[in-house]
C-alpha positions as CSV (number, residue, x, y, z in Angstrom):
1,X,-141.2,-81.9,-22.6
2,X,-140.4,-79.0,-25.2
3,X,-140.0,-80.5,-28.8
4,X,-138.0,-77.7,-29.9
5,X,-134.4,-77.1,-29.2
6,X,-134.3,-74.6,-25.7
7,X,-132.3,-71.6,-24.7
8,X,-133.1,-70.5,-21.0
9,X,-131.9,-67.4,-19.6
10,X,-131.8,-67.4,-16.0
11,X,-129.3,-69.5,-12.9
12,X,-128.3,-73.2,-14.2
13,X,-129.7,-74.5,-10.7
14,X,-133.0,-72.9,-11.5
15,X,-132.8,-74.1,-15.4
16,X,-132.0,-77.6,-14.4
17,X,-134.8,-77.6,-11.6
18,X,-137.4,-76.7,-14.7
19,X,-136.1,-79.0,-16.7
20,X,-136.7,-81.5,-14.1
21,X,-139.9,-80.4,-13.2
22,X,-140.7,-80.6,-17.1
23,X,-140.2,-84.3,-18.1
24,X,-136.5,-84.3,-18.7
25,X,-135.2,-86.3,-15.8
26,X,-133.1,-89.1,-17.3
27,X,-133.7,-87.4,-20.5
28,X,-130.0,-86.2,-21.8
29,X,-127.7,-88.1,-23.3
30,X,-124.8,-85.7,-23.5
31,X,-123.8,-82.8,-21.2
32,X,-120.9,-80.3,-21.8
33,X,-119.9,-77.6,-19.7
34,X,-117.0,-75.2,-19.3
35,X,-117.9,-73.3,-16.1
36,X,-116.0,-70.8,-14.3
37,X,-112.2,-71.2,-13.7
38,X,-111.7,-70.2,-9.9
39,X,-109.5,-67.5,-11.3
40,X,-111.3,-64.4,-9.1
41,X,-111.7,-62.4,-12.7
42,X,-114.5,-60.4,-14.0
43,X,-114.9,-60.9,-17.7
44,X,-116.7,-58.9,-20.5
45,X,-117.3,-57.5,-24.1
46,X,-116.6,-53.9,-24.9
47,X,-118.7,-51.6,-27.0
48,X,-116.7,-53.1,-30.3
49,X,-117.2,-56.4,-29.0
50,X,-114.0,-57.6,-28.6
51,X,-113.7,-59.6,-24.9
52,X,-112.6,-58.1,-22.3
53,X,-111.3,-58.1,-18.2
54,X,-112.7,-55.7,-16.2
55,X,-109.8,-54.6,-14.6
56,X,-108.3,-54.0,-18.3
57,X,-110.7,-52.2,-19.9
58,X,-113.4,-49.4,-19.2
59,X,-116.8,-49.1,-19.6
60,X,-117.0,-52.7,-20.9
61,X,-120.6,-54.6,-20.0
62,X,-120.1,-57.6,-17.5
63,X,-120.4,-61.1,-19.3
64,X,-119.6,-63.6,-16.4
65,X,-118.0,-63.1,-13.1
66,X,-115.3,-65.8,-11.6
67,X,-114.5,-64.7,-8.4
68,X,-115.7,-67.5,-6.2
69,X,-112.6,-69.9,-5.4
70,X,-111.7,-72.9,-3.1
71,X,-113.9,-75.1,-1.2
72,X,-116.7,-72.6,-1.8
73,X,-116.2,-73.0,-5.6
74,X,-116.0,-76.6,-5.7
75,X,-119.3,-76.9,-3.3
76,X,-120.8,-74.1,-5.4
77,X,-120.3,-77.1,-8.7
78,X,-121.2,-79.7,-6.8
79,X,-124.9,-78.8,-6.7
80,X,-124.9,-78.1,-10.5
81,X,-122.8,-81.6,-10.9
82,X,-125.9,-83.2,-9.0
83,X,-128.8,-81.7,-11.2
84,X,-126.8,-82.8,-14.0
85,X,-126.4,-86.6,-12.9
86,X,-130.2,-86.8,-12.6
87,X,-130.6,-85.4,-16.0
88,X,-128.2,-87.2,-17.9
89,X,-129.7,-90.9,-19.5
90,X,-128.6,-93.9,-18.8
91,X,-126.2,-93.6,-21.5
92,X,-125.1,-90.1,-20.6
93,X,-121.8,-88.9,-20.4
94,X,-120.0,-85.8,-18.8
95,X,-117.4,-83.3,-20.4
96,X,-116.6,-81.0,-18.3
97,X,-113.8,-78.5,-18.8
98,X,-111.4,-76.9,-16.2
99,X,-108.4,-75.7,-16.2
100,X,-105.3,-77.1,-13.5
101,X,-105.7,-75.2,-10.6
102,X,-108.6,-76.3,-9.3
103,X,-109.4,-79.3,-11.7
104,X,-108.0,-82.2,-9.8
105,X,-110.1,-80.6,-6.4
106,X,-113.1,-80.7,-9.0
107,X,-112.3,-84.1,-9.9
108,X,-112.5,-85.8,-6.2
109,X,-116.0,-83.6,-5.9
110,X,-117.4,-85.5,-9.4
111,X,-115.6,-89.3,-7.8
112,X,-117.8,-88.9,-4.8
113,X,-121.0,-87.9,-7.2
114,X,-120.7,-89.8,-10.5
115,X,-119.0,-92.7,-8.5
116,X,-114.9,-93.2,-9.6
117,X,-115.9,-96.3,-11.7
118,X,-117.5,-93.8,-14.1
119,X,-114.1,-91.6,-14.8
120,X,-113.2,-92.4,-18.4
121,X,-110.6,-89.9,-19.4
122,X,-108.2,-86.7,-18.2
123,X,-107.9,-85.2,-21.0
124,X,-105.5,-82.7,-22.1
125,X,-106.6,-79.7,-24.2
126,X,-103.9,-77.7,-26.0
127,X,-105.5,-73.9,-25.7
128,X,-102.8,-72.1,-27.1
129,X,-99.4,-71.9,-28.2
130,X,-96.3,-71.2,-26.3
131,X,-95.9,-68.2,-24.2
132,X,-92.3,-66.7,-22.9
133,X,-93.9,-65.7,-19.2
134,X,-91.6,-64.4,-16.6
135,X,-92.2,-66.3,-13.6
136,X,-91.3,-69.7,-11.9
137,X,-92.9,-72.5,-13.5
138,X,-93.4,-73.3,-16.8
139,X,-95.0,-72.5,-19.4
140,X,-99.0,-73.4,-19.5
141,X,-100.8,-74.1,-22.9
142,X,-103.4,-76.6,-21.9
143,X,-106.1,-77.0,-19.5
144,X,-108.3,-80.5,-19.1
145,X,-111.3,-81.7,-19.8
146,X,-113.1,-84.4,-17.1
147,X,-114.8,-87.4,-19.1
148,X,-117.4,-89.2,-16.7
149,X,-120.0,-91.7,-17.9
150,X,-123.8,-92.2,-16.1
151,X,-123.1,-95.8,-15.7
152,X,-121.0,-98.6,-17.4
153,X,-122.9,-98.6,-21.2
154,X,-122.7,-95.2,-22.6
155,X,-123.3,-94.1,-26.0
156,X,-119.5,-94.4,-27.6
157,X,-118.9,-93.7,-31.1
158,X,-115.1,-93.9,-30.9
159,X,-114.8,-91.1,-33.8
160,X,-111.5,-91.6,-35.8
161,X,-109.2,-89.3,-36.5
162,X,-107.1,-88.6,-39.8
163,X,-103.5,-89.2,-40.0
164,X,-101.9,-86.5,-41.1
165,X,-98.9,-87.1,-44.2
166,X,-96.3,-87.0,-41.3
167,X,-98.4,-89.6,-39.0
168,X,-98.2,-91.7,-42.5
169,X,-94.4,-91.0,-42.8
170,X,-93.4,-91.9,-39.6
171,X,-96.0,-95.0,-38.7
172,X,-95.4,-96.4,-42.8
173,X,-91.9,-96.1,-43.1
174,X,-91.8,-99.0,-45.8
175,X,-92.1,-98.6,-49.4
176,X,-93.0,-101.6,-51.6
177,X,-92.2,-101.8,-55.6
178,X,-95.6,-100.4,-56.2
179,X,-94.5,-97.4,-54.3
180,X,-97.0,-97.7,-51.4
181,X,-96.5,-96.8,-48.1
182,X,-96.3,-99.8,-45.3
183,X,-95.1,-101.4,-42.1
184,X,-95.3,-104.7,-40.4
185,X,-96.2,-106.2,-37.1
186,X,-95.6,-109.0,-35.4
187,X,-97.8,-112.0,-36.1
188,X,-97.0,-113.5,-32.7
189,X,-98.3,-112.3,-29.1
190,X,-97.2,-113.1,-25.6
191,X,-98.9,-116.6,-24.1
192,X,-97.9,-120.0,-24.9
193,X,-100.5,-122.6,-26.1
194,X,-100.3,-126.2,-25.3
195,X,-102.6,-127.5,-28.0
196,X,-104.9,-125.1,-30.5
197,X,-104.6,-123.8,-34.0
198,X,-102.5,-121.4,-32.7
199,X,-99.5,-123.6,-31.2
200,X,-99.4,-124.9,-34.8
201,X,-96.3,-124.8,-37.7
202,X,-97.5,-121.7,-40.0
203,X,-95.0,-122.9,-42.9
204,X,-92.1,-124.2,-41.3
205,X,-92.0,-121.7,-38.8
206,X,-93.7,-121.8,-35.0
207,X,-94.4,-119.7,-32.7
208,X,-91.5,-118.3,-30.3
209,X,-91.6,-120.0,-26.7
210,X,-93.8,-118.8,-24.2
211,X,-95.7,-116.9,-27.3
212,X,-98.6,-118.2,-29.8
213,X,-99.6,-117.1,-33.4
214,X,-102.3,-114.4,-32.9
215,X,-104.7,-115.7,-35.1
216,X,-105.1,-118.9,-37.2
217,X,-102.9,-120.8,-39.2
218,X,-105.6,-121.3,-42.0
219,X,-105.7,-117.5,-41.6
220,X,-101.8,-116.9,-42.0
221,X,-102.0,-118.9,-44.6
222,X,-104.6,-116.8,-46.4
223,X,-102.9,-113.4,-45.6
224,X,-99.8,-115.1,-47.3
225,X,-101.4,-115.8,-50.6
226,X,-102.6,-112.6,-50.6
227,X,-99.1,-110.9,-50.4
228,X,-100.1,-109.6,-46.5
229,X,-97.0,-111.3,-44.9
230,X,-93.7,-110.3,-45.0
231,X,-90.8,-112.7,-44.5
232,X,-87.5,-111.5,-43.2
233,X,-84.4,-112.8,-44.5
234,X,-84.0,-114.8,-41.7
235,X,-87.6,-116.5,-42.1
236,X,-89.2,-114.5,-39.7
237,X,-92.5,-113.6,-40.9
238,X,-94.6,-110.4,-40.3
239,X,-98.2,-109.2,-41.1
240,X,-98.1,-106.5,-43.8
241,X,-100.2,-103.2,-42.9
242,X,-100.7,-100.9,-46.0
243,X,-101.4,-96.9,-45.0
244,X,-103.7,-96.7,-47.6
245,X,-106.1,-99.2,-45.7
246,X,-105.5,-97.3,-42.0
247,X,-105.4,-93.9,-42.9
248,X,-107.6,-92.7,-39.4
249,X,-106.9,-93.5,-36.0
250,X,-107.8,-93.5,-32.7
251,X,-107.8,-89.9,-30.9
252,X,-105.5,-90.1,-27.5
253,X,-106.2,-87.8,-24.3
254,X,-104.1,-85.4,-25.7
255,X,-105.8,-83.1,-27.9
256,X,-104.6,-80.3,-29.6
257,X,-107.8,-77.7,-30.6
258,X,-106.8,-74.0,-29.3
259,X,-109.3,-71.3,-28.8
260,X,-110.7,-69.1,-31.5
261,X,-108.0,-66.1,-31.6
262,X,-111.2,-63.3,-32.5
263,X,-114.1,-64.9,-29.6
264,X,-117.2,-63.2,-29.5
265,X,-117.4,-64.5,-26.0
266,X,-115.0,-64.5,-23.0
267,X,-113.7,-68.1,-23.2
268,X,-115.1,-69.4,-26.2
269,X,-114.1,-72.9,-27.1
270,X,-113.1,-74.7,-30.6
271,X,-116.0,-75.5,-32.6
272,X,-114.6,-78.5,-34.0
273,X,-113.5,-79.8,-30.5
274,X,-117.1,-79.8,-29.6
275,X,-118.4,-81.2,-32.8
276,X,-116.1,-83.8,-31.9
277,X,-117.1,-85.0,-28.6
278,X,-121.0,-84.7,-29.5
279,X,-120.2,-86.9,-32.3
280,X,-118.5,-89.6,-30.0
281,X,-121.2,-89.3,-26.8
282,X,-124.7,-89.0,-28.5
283,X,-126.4,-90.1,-31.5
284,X,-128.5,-88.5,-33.9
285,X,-131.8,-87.3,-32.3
286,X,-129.8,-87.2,-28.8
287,X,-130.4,-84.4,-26.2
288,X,-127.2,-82.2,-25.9
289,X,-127.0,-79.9,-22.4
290,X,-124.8,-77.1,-22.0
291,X,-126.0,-75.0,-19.0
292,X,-123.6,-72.5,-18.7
293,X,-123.3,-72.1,-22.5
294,X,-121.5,-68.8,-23.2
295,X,-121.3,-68.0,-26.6
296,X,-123.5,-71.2,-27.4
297,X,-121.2,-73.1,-29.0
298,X,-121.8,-76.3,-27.7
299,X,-125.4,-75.7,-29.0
300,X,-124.1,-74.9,-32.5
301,X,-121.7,-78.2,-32.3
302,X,-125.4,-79.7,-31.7
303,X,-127.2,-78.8,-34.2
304,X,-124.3,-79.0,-36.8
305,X,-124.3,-82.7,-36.0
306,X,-128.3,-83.0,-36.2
307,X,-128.7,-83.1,-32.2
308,X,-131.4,-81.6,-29.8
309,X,-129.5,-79.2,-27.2
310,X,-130.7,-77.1,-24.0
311,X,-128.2,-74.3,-23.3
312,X,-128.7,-72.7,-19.6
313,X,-127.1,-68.9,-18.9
314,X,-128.2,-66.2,-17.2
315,X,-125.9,-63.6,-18.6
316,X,-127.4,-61.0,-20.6
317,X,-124.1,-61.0,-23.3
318,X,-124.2,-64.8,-23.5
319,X,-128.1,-65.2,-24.3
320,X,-127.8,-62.3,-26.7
321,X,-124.6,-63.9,-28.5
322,X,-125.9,-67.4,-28.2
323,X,-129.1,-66.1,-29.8
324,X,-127.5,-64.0,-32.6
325,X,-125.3,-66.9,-33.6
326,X,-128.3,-69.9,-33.5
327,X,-130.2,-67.3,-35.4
328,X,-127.3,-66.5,-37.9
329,X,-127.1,-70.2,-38.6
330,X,-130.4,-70.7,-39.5
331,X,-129.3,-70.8,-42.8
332,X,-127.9,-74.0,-42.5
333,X,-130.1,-75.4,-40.4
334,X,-133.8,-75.1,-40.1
335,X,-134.8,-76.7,-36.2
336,X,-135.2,-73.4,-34.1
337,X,-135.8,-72.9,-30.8
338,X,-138.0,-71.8,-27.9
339,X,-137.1,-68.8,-25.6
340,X,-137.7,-69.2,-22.0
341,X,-137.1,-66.7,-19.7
342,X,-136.9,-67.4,-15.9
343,X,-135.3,-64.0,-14.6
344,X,-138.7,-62.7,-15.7
């Protein structure tokens, strides 16, 4: 193995095959990838660098080409998808981003590889904002992103998110004399207990039938001197959340990070989306894949968050962008990395 962080130039299959041939079997922790869309397009930069589709523009140099589609696409993944399953650790986890035409085909390929078990999440990616197209259907700003899992403990970080003043406003509608945002919830939950602290009188009151106090009655009791519950005029009580103590939560399947509106690379995703998935599936020190890594900004998300990464293309605009960019950050961070070149 390499100690340095690694960009290889050359086919994925062949990149993964050295990497397995080089001590890294079982090795990666975290694996992103946003490979080709099945959309039969030829994509590229022109000589100002602005992105580019071949059939749009002249004399612009060929970045990537997506022109395989179907069963021969999905088959073409499938023996990328099994490289990557041998790489990834035990605690490994798959991201793997595709847009709906041919994601739910992809999907069924990764069941039958990764094993269904392992599917965490469909998640929804807003790309863009609303478009008035022309045709019959309607309109389409997101694409999806495949969460899979190596096996049944994977690294999980389970990043919070901030609320934003309108989350606050909405889920704190309350305001108490000190002016503070709050709301309550209920105290109670569904189940009815025949004996147990919980099938206990909190103050008078007891639980509703076929329901049991969710916690306590020497713990109710403690919220209640602290000011935490609030009773209803009818003597219903309720535990007191304040916004100030909850102002994160947890992120959903929808997520809402749209694409860079000036790429330097056909496709390039949101920085800060990637930042946040390497944050929840690896750990410091982790070893971040990205083998068809475009512009390299998975690789960037990396190193931002002080992990080791491997990025894999063999396209002649994507190392040269992916190595201007690494190079250009450098600045900020000091780890480097090794060249190899298997087109050579």
């Amino acid at each position: 193995m390499i100690d340095n962080n690694i960009l290889i130039k050359g086919d994925n299959i062949e990149g993964m095959q050295w990497l397995l041939q080089n001590g890294y079997e079982g090795k990666i922790d975290l694996v992103y990838i946003d490979p080709p869309f099945a959309t039969g397009g030829v994509f590229g930069v022109d000589k100002t660098g602005r992105v580019a589709t071949i059939s749009k523009a002249n004399d612009v140099e060929v970045a990537y080409s997506d022109t395989l589609k179907g069963e021969e696409f999905v088959e073409w993944l499938r023996l990328r998808i099994n490289l990557i399953h041998r790489l990834l650790s035990p605690q490994g986890s798959l991201y793997l981003h595709i847009d709906y035409k041919i994601g739910h085909y992809v999907k069924v390929m990764i069941d039958e590889v990764f094993g269904i078990e392992n599917f965490r999440n469909d998640i929804t990616r807003i790309k863009c904002n609303p478009k008035g197209f022309q045709r019959i259907g309607y309109g389409n700003i997101k694409d999806l992103i495949l969460f899979y899992t190596k096996g049944s403990s994977p690294i999980w970080n389970d990043i919070q998110i901030p609320c934003s003043p309108e989350d606050i406003a909405i889920r704190y509608n309350k305001v108490d004399s000190k002016g503070r945002r709050y709301t309550t919830v209920p105290i109670h939950a569904p189940g009815e207990t025949k004996s147990g602290n919980t099938s206990q009188c909190f103050k008078g009151v007891y639980p509703p039938p076929g329901r049991h106090w969710r916690t306590s009655v020497e713990e109710l009791e403690r919220l209640d001197s602290l000011g935490l519950i609030e009773w209803s005029s009818s003597g219903n009580p309720r535990k007191i959340n304040y916004a100030e103590d909850h102002l994160t939560k947890k992120q959903q399947d929808i997520w809402d990070y749209k694409d860079p509106s000036c790429p330097v690379y056909p496709t390039e995703k949101n920085l800060d989306m990637l930042k946040f998935i390497v944050q929840n599936s690896s750990n410091q020190g982790s070893l971040v894949l990205d083998c068809f890594c475009g512009s390299g900004s998975t690789l960037l998300a990396a190193e931002a968050c002080c992990r080791k990464w491997i990025g894999i293309d063999e396209s002649d605009v994507a190392i040269r962008v992916t190595s201007n960019r690494m190079k250009d950050s450098n600045s900020l961070f000091s780890n480097g990395f090794a060249f190899i070149d298997l087109t050579c």
